[in-house]
N, C-alpha and C positions, 0 to 999 in steps of 0.2 A: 504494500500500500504506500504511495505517494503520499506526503503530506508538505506542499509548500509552507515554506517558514514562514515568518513577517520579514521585512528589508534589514533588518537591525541585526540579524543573524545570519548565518551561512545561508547562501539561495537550495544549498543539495540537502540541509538536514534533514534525515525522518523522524519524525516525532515519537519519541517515547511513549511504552504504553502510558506510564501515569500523568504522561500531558495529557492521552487521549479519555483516560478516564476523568481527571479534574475537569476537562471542556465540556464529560457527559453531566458533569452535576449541577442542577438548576442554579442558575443564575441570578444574583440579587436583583432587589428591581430597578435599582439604580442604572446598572449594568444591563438591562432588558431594555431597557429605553435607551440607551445608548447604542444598543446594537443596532434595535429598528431606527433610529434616525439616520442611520448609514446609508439605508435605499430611499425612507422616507424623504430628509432633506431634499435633495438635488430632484428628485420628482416633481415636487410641491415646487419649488423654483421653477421649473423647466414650463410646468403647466401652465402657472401664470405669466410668465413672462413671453410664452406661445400664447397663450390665452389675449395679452392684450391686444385689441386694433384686431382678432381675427375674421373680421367681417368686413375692415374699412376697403380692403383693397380688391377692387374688380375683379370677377375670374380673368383669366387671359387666356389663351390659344389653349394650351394644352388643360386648363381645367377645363374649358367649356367641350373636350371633348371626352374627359372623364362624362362630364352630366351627362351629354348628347348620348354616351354609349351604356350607360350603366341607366339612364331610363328608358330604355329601348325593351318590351320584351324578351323572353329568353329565348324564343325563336327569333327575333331580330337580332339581338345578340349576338345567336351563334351565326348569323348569315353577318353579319359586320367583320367576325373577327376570321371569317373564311380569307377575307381579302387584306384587312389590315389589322394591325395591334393586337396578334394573334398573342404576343409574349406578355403582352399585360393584360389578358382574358380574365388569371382569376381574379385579378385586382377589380376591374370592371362587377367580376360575377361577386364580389365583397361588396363593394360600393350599390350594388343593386338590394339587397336586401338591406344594408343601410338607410338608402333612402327610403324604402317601402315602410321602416320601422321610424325614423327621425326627420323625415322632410330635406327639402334639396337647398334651404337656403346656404349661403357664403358660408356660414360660422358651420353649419351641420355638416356640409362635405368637408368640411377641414378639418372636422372634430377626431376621426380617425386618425389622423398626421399627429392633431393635438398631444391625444395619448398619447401612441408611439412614440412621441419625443421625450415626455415624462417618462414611459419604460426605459427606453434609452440610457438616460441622465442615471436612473435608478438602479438600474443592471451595472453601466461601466461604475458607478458606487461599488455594486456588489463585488466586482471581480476586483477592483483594486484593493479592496478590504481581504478576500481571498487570496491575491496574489501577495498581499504587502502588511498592510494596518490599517486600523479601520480610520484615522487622519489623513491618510492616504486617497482611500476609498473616498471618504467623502468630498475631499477638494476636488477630486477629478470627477466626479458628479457632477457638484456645482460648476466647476471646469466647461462640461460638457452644456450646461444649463444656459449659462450665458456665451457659445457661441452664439454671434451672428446667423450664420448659415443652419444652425440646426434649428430656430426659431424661424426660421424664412422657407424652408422646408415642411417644419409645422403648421403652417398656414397656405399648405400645396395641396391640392385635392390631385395628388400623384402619387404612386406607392415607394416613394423612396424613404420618405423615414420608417413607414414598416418594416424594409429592407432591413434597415439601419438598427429596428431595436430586433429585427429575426438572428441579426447577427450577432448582437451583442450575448442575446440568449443565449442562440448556438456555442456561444463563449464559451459561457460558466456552465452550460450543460457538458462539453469536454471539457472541465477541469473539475466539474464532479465526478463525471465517470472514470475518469484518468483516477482519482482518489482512489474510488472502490468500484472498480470496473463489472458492472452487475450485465446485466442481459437488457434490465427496463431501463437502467437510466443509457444504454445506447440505444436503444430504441427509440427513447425521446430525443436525442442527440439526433438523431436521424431524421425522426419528423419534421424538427425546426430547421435543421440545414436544407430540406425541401420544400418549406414553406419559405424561407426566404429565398431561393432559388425559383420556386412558383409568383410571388412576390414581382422580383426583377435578377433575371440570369446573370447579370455581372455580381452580384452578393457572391456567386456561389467562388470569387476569390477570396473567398475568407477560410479556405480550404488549404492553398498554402501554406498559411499561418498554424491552422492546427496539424500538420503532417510535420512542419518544421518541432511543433511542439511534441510531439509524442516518440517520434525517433530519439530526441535531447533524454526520453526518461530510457530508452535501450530497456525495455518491457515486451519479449516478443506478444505476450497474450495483448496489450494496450495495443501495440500498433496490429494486431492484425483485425481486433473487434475495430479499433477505429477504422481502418480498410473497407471492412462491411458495413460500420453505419453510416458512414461519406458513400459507398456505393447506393447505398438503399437511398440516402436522402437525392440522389443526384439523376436516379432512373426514371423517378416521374416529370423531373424537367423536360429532359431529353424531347418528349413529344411537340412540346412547344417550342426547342430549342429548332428542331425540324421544320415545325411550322416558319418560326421566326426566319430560318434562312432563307426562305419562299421568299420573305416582303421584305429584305433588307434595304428596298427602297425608302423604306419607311424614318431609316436613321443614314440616306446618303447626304443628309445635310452636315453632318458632323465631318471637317476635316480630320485627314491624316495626322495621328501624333508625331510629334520631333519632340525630340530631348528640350528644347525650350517651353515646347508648349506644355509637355508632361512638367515643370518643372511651376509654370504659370498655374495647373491645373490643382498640384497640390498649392500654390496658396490660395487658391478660389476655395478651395475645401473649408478653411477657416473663413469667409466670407470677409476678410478684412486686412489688407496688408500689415498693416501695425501691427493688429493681434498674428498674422502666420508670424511677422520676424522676434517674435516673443515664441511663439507654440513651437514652431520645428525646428530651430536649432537646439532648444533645449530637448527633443523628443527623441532626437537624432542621437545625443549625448544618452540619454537614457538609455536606449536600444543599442551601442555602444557598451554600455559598464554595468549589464545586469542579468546577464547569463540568460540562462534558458528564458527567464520570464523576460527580458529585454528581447530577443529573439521571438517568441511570439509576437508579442506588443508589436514590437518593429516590422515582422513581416505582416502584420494584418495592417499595420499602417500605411508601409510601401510598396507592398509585392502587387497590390494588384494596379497600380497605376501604371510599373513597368509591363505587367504581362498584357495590361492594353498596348502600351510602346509598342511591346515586342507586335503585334496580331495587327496591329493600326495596318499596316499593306494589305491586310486581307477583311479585316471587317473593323474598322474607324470606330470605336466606342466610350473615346477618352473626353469624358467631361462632367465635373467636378459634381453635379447632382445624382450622375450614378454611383460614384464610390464615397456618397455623403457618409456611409453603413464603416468607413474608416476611422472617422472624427474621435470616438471613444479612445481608438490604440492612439492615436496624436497626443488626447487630452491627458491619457494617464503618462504615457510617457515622459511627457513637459511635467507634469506634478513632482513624480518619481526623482527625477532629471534634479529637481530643487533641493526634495525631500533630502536623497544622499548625498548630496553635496556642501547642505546647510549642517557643518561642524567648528564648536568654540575652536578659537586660535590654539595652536599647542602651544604656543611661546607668550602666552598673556602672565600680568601678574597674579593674576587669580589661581586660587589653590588648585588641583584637581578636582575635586569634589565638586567644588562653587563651578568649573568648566562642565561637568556632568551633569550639573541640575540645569544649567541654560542651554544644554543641546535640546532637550525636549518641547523647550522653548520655540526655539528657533526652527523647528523643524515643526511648527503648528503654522505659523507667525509669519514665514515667510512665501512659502505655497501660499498660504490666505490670501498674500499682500498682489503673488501672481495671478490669481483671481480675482483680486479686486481689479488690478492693475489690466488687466483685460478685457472687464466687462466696462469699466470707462473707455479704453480705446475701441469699444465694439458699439458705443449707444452710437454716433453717427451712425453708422451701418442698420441699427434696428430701427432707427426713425424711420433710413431712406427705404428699408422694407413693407415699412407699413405706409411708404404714400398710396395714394388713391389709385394711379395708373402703373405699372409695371413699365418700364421706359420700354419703350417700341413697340407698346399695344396701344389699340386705338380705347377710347374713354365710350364704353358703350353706354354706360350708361346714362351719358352727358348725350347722346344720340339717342335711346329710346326716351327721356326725358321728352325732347322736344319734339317724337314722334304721339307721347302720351299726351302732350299739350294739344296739338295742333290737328293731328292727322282726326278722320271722320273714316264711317264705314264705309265701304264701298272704293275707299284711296287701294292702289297700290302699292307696293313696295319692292324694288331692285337691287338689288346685290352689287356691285361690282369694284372690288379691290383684290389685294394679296390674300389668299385662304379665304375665298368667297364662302364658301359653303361653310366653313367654320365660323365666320363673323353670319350669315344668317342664324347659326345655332345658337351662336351671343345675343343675338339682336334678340330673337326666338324667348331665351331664357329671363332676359330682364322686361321683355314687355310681359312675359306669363304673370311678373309681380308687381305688374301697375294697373292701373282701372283704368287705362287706352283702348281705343279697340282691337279687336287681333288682325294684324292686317297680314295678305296671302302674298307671299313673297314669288313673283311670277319671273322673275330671271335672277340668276347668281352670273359673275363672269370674271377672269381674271382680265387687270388691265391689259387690253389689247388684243385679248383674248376672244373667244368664240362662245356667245352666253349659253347656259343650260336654261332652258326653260320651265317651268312646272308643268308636271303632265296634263293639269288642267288649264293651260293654258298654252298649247303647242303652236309652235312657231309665232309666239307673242301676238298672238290674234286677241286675246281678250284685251292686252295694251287698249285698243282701240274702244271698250265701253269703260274703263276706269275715269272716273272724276278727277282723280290727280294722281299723281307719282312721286312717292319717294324714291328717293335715289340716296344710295350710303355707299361713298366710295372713300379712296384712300384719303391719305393728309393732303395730300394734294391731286386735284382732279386732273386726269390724262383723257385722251380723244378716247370715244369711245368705239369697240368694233366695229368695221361697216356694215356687217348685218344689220346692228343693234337701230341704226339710224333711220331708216323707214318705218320700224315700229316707232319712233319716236320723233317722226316727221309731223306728228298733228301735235308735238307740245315743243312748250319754249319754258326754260327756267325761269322762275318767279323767284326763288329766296335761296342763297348758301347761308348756312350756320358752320364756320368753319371751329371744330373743335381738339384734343392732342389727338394725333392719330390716326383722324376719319372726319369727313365731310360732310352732313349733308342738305340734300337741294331737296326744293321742292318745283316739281313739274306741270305745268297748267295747262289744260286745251287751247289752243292758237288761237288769240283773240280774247281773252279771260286774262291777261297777264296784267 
């Protein structure tokens, strides 16, 4: 049996039976409230501080096609995810039965992220406390609590922070089993490396990190059950991983990694330059000078940005919201990094003694101070998260505002910008929660593009009985298709409302202007 030390002792000791037996005897309650505030802390942080402003900010591109596809039917569903976002199906098929039990507003589709960021915060508490002491544990909680990026994340109706706490679980489920290697706890080790692998396929680099770990204990029964539970958990991806290879169109947006960008990508991860040049060069020093457990830590922190490096020529997957599920190995690391470093001078006038009672000190006091010291270099960053618009989205809801003012029934309404059919799903979704009328969205197009038309309205034949037209194009309005322009030879623009990101006009019969 494996038993990691605390950091203050050798990292290889086994513990003695009568440590093992004092640690089996109830605990005073002093002591019992000190242990649970180890997960509890950094949770309670994480929640609220996720929790504030999780409503202020518009969905954007990719939540609105969480909604769009997680309120779809389960037969529509499965025909959606036939063609695209095969690999984020279960997430979708999560977020559906969410909604059907808590409703689709902002703050409810992000309530899921919400969590998972307080598990998060609560878990990397738990394993540093596990791995080191429970002072330890908790600054790298709260560490985790007040990133920028993992509160900006929390407030993403996307499965990357579930990723993030599937892995952290995945943790300390192998460093239980590594303990007392039973049959059930890999069993659960295996389920969770396959829910976060179900989750989002790049988590399942958090798999290096435990093989580097378990080889370090030279246990042949450890590494072979690890073997089979990393297999079992990694056999149910695989169908989606197949699927996902079909629609790799679906992430050709993402350039090819180079060593500069992998190197930009880790400090996007900490969501803040000031706070990365504080987190990894101390995490780095950590994963440096702390044996097997720096060696974990350090591979789940870095192995998986290289092994996108290494794969970038064959499938591009490097950017810093998929390997959010790392931020915990950063956070403890940088803690760690403090904690054994922070020892009284040898050469002070103070006795021995008097230098032994202020290392305890100083090793509470100073981590703290790198936490404090972080979460002031990170409020810029949480402000600029919680503005209103996500910079490069357009302000829908400053567009259906003045479609809810203005527009009457019987109006039309037009599509045409970058991600047509995704901003009608936006448009779609914020007019469901205003008392406007619902108006029928009769062409989507991209600029310059060749429009789609509504099936009930084929070849913009109906254009010609609408009373008016909206029209909701980009920041700035571009010619539109030549098709588009015979349907739209009997109107002339009457009013632009130029707002961030999108425009729109209203369209009047010839002669009514």
């Amino acid at each position: 049996m494996v038993e990691l030390a605390p950091l203050a002792s050798s990292p290889e000791v086994t513990a003695a039976d009568p440590v093992r037996a004092e640690a089996r005897r109830p605990a005073a309650l002093p002591d019992q409230v000190a242990r649970w505030m180890v997960p509890i802390v950094p949770a309670l942080a994480a929640f609220l501080i996720a929790l504030y402003g999780v409503g202020r900010r518009q969905l954007w591109r990719d939540e609105i096609a969480t909604w769009a596809a997680s309120t779809k039917s389960l037969e529509g569903l499965r025909g959606l995810v036939e063609v695209t976002d095969a690999v984020i199906a279960p997430y979708y098929l999560l977020m559906h039965g969410w909604i059907a039990v808590f409703g689709e507003s902002e703050a409810s589709l992000r309530m899921p992220s919400v969590l998972a960021v307080a598990l998060t915060a609560s878990l990397a508490a738990v394993i540093g406390r596990k791995l080191f002491d429970p002072t330890t544990g908790l600054l790298a909680g709260l560490l985790v609590a007040v990133m920028p990026t993992i509160s900006r994340y929390a407030q993403e109706t996307r499965p990357y922070a579930l990723a993030a706490a599937a892995v952290a679980l995945a943790t300390l489920l192998l460093l239980r089993a590594t303990e007392r290697p039973t049959w059930l706890r890999w069993l659960a080790y295996a389920l969770v490396v396959a829910a976060a692998g179900l989750l989002h396929m790049v988590a399942l680099l958090l798999l290096p990190a435990h093989l580097v770990y378990v080889l370090s204990l030279r246990q042949k029964k450890v590494i072979v059950r690890w073997f089979l539970g990393a297999t079992a958990g990694v056999i149910p991806v695989l169908p989606l991983a197949w699927k996902g290879s079909e629609q790799a169109q679906q992430v050709s947006w993402i350039p090819e990694a180079t060593w500069e960008s992998t190197g930009n990508e880790i400090v996007r991860v900490t969501g803040s330059v000031t706070v990365s040049a504080l987190i990894v060069g101390l995490a780095l020093l950590g994963a440096a000078t702390l044996g097997r457990r720096g060696a974990l830590l350090g591979t789940w922190a870095v192995a998986p940005f290289y092994v996108l490096l290494l794969i970038s020529p064959v499938a591009a997957l490097l950017i810093h919201r998929y390997v959010l599920f790392t931020l915990p190995a950063w956070c403890l690391l940088a803690v760690v990094a403090v904690t054994r470093h922070v020892q009284p001078a040898p050469d002070t006038a103070t006795s021995p003694a008097t230098g032994a009672a202020t290392a305890p000190w100083r090793r509470r006091v100073v981590p703290a101070m790198l936490v404090l010291l972080c979460a002031a270099f990170a409020l810029p960053t949480h402000v600029e998260n919680r503005g209103n618009v996500v910079p490069g989205e357009p302000d829908l809801r400053g567009a259906v505002a003045v479609l809810a003012t203005d527009a009457t029934v019987g109006d039309a309404l037009g599509i045409h910008a970058a991600y047509a059919s995704r901003l009608q799903d936006g448009v779609n979704y914020y007019l469901r929660r205003t008392a406007g009328p619902r108006l029928d969205t009769v062409f989507t197009a991209w600029p310059g593009g060749v429009p789609t038309y509504a099936q009930t309205c084929r070849n913009g034949e109906c254009l010609s009985s609408a009373k008016r037209l909206w029209l909701i194009s980009g920041p700035t309005q571009v010619d539109l298709h030549p098709s588009l322009k015979p349907q739209l030879a009997g109107f002339e623009q009457a009013r632009v409302v130029q707002l961030t990101g999108v425009t729109v006009s209203l369209w009047l019969p010839t002669g009514r202007v």
